[in-house]
N, CA, C and O atoms as CSV, one atom per row, in Angstrom:
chain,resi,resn,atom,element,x,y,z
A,1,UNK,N,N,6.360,7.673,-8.501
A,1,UNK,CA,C,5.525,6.536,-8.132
A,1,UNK,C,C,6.417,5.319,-7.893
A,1,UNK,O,O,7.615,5.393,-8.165
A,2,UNK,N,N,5.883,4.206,-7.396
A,2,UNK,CA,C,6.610,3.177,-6.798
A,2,UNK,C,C,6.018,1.903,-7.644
A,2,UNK,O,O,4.907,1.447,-7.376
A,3,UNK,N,N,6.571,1.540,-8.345
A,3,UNK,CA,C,6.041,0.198,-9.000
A,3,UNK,C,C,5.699,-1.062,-8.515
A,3,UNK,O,O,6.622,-1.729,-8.048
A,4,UNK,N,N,4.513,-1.562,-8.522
A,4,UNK,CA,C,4.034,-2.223,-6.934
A,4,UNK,C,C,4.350,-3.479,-7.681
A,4,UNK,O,O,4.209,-3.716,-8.880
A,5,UNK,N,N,4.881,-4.354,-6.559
A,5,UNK,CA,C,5.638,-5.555,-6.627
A,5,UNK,C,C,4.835,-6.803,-7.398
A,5,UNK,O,O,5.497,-7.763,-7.792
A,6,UNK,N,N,3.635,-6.769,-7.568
A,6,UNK,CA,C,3.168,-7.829,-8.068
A,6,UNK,C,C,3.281,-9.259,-7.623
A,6,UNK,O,O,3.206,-10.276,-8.312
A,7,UNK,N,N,3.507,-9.114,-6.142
A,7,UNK,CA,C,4.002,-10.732,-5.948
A,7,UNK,C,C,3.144,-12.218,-6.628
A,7,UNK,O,O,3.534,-13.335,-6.968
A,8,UNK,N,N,1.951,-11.601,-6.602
A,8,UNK,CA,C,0.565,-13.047,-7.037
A,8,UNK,C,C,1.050,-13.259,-8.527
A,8,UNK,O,O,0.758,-14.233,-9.220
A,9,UNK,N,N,1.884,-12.128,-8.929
A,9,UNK,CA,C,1.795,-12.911,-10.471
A,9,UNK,C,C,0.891,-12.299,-11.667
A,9,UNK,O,O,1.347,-12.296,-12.811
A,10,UNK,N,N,-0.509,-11.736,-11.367
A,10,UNK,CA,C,-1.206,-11.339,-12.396
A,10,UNK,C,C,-1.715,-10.566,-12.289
A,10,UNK,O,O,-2.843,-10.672,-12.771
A,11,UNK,N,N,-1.397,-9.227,-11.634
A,11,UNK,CA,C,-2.125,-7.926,-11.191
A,11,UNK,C,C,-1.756,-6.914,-12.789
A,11,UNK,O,O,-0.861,-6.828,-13.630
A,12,UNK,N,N,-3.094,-6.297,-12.484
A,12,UNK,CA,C,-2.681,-5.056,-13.879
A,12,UNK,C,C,-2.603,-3.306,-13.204
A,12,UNK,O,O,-2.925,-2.209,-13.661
A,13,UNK,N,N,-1.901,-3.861,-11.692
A,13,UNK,CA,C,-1.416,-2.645,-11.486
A,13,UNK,C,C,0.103,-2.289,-11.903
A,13,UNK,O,O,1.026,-3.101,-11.829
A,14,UNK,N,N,0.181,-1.455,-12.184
A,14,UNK,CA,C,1.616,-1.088,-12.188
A,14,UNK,C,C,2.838,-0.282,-11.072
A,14,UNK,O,O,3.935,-0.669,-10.671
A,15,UNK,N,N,2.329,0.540,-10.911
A,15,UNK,CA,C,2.578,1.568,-9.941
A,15,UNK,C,C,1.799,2.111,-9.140
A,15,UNK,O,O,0.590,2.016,-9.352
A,16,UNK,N,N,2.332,2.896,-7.894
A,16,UNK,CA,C,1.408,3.431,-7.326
A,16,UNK,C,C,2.137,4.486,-6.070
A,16,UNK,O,O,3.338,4.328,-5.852
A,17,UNK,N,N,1.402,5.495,-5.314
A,17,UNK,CA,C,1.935,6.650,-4.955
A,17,UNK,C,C,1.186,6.326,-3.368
A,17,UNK,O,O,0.142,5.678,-3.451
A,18,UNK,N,N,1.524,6.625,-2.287
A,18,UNK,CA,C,0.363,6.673,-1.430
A,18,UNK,C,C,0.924,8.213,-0.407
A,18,UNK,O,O,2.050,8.554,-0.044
A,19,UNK,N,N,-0.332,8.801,-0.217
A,19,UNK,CA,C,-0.532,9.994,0.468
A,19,UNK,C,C,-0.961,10.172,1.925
A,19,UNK,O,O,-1.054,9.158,2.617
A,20,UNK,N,N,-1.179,11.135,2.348
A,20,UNK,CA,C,-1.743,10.823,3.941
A,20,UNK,C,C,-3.314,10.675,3.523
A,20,UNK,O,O,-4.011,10.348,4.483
A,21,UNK,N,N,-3.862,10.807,2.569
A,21,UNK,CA,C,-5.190,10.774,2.950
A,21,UNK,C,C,-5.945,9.999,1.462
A,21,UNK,O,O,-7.115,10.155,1.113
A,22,UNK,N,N,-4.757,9.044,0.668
A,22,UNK,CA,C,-4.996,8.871,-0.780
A,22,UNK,C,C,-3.965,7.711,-1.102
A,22,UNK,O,O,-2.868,7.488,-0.591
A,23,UNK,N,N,-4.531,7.156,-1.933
A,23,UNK,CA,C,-3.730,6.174,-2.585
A,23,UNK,C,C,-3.811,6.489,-4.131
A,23,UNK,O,O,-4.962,6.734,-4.494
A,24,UNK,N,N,-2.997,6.532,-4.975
A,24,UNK,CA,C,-2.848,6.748,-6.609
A,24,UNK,C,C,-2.108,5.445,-7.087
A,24,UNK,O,O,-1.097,4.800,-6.812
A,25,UNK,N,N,-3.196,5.416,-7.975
A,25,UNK,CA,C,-2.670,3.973,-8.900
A,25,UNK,C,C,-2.409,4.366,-10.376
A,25,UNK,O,O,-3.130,5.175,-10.961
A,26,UNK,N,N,-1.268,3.712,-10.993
A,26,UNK,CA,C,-1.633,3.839,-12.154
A,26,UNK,C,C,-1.958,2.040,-12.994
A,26,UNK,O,O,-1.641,1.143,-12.213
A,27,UNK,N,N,-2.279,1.731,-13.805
A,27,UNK,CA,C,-2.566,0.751,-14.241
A,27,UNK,C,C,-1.847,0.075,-15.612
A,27,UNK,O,O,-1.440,0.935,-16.392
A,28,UNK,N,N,-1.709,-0.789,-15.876
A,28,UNK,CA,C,-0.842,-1.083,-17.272
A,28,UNK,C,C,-1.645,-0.688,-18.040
A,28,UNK,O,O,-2.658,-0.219,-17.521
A,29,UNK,N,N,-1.564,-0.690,-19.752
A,29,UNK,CA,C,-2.057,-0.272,-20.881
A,29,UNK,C,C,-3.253,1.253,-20.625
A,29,UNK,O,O,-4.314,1.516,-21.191
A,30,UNK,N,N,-2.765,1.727,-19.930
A,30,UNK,CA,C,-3.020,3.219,-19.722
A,30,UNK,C,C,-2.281,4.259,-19.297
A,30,UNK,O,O,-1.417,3.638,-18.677
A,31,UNK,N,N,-1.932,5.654,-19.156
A,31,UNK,CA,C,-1.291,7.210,-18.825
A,31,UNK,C,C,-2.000,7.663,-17.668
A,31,UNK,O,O,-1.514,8.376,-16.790
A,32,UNK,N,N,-3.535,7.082,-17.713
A,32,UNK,CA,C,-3.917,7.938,-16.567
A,32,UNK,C,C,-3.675,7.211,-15.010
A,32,UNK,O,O,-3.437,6.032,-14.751
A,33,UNK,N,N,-3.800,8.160,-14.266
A,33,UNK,CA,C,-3.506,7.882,-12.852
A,33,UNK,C,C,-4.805,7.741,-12.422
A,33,UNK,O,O,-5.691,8.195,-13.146
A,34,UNK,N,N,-5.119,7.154,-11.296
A,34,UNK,CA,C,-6.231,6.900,-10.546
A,34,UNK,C,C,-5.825,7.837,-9.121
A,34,UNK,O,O,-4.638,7.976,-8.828
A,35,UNK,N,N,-6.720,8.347,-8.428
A,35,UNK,CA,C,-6.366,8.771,-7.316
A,35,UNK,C,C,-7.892,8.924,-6.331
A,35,UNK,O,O,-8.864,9.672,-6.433
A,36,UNK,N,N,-7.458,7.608,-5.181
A,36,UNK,CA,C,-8.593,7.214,-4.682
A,36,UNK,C,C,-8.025,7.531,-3.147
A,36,UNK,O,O,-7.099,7.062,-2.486
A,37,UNK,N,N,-9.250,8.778,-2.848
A,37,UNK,CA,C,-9.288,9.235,-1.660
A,37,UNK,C,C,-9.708,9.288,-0.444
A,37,UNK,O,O,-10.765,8.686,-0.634
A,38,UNK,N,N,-9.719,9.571,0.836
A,38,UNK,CA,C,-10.450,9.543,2.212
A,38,UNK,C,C,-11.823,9.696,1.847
A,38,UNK,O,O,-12.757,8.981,2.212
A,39,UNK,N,N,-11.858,10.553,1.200
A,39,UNK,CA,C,-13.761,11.336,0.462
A,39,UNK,C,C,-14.493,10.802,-0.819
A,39,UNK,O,O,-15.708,10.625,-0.910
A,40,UNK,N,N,-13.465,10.553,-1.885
A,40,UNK,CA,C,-14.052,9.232,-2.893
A,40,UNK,C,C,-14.290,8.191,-2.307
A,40,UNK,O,O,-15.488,7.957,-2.149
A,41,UNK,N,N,-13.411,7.288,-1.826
A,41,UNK,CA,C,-13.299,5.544,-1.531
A,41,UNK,C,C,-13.658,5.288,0.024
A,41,UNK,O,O,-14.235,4.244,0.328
A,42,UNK,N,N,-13.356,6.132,0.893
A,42,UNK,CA,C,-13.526,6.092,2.326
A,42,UNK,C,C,-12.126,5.399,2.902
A,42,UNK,O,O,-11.516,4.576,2.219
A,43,UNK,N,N,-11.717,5.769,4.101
A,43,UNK,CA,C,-10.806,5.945,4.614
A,43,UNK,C,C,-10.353,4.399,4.815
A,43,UNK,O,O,-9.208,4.103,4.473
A,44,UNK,N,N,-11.433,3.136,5.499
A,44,UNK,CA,C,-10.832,1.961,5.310
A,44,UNK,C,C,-10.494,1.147,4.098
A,44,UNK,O,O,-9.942,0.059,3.932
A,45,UNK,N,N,-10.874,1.807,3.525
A,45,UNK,CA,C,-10.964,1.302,1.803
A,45,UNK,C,C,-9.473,1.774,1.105
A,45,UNK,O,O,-8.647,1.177,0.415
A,46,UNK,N,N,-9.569,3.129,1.637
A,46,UNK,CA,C,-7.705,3.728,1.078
A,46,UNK,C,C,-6.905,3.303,1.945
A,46,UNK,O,O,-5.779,2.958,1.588
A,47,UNK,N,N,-7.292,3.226,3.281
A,47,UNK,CA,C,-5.786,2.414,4.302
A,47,UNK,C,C,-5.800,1.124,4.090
A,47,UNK,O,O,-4.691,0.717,4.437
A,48,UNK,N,N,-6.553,0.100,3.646
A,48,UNK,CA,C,-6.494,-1.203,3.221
A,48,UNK,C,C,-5.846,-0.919,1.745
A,48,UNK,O,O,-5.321,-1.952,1.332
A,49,UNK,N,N,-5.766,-0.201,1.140
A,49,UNK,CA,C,-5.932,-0.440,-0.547
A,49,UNK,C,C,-3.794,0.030,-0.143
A,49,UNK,O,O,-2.939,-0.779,-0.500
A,50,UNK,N,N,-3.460,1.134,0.457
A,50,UNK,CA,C,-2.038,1.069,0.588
A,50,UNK,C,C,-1.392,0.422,1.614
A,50,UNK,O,O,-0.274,0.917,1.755
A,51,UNK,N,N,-1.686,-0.810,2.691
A,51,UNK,CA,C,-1.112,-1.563,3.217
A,51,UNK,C,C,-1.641,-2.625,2.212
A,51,UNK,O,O,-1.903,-3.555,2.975
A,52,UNK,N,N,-1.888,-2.957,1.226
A,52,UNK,CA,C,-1.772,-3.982,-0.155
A,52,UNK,C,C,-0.876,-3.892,-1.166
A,52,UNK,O,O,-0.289,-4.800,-1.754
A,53,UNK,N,N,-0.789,-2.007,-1.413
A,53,UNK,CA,C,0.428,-1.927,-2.199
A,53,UNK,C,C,1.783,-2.118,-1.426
A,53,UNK,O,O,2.635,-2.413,-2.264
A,54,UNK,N,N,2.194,-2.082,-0.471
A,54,UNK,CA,C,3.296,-1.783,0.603
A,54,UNK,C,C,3.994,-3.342,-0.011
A,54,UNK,O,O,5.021,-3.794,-0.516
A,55,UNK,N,N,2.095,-3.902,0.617
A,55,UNK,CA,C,2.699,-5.696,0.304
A,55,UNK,C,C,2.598,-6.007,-0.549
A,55,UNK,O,O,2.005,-7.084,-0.481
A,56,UNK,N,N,2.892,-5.664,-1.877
A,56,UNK,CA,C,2.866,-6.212,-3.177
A,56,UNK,C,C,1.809,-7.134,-3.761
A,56,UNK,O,O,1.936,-7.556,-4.910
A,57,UNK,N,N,0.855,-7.431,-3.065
A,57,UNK,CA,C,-0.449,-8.443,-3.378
A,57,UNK,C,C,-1.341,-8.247,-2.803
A,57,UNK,O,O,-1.209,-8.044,-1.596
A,58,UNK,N,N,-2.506,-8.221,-3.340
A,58,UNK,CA,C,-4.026,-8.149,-4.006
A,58,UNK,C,C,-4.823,-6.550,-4.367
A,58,UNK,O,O,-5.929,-6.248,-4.814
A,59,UNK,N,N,-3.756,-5.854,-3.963
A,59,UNK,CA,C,-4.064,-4.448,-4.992
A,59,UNK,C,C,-5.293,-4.607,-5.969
A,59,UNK,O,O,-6.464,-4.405,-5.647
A,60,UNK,N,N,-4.954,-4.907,-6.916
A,60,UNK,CA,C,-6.064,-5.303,-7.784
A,60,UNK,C,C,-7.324,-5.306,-7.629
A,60,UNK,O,O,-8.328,-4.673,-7.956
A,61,UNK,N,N,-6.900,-6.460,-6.861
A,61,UNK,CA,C,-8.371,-7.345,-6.412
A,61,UNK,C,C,-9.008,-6.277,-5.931
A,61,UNK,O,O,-9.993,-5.811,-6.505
A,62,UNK,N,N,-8.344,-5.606,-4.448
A,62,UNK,CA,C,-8.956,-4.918,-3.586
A,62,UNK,C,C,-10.118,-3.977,-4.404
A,62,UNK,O,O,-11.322,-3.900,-4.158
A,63,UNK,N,N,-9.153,-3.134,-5.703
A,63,UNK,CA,C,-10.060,-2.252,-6.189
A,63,UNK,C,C,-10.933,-2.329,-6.714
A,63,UNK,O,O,-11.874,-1.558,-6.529
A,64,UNK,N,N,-10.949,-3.649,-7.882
A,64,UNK,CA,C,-11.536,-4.111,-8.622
A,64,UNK,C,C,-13.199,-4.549,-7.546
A,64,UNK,O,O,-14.264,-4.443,-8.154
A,65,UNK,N,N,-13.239,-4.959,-6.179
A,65,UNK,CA,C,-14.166,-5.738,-5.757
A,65,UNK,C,C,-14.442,-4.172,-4.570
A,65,UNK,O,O,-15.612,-3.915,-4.285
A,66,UNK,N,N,-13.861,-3.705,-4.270
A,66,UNK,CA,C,-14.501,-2.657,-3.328
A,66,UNK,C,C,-14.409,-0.901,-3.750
A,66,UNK,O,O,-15.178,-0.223,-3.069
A,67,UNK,N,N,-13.879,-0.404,-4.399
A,67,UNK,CA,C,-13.944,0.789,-4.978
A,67,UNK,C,C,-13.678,1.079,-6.436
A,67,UNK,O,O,-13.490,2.242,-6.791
A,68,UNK,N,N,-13.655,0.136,-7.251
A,68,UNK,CA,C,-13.313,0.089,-8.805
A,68,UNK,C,C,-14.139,1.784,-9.469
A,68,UNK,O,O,-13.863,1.999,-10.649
A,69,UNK,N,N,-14.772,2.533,-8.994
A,69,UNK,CA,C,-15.678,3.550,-9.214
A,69,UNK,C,C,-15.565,4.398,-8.458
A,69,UNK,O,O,-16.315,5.357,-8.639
A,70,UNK,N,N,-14.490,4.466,-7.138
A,70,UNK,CA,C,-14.459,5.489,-6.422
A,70,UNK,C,C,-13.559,6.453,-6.390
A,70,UNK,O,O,-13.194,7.002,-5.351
A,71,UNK,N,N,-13.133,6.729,-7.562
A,71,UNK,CA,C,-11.687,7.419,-7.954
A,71,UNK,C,C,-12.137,9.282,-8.024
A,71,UNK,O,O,-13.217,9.766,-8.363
A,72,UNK,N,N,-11.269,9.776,-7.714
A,72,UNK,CA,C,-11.257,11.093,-7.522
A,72,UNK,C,C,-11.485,11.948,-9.041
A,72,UNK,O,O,-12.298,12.739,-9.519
A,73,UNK,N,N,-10.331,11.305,-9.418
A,73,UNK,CA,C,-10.150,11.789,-10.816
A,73,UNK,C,C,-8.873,10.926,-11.775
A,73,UNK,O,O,-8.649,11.254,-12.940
């Protein structure tokens, strides 16, 4: 995984993986991985959510306000 840059300063992502059809997050003060897909989250939702991690800011946000519940597993 790639430890996402945090540029804003106060994100509680930590890391994150991106796939052709998936983005995987993991989060601070947790082990588990998130893995939010074309078929969980929908496809503009995962290509917005990893051109956020790329850019180190609003990750978070993104999930927290548009798929916070759409995780695979």
């Amino acid at each position: 995984m790639n430890n996402y840059a945090n540029l804003g300063g106060n994100s509680n992502v930590q890391s994150y993986e991106i796939g052709y059809k998936f983005i995987a997050v993991k989060f601070y003060g947790t082990n588990k991985i998130y893995v939010y897909s074309y078929s969980s989250a929908g496809a503009k939702n995962v290509d917005l959510a990893k051109e956020l991690a790329e850019n180190g800011l609003g990750l978070n946000s993104h999930i927290m306000l548009n798929m916070k519940d759409d995780f695979e597993r």
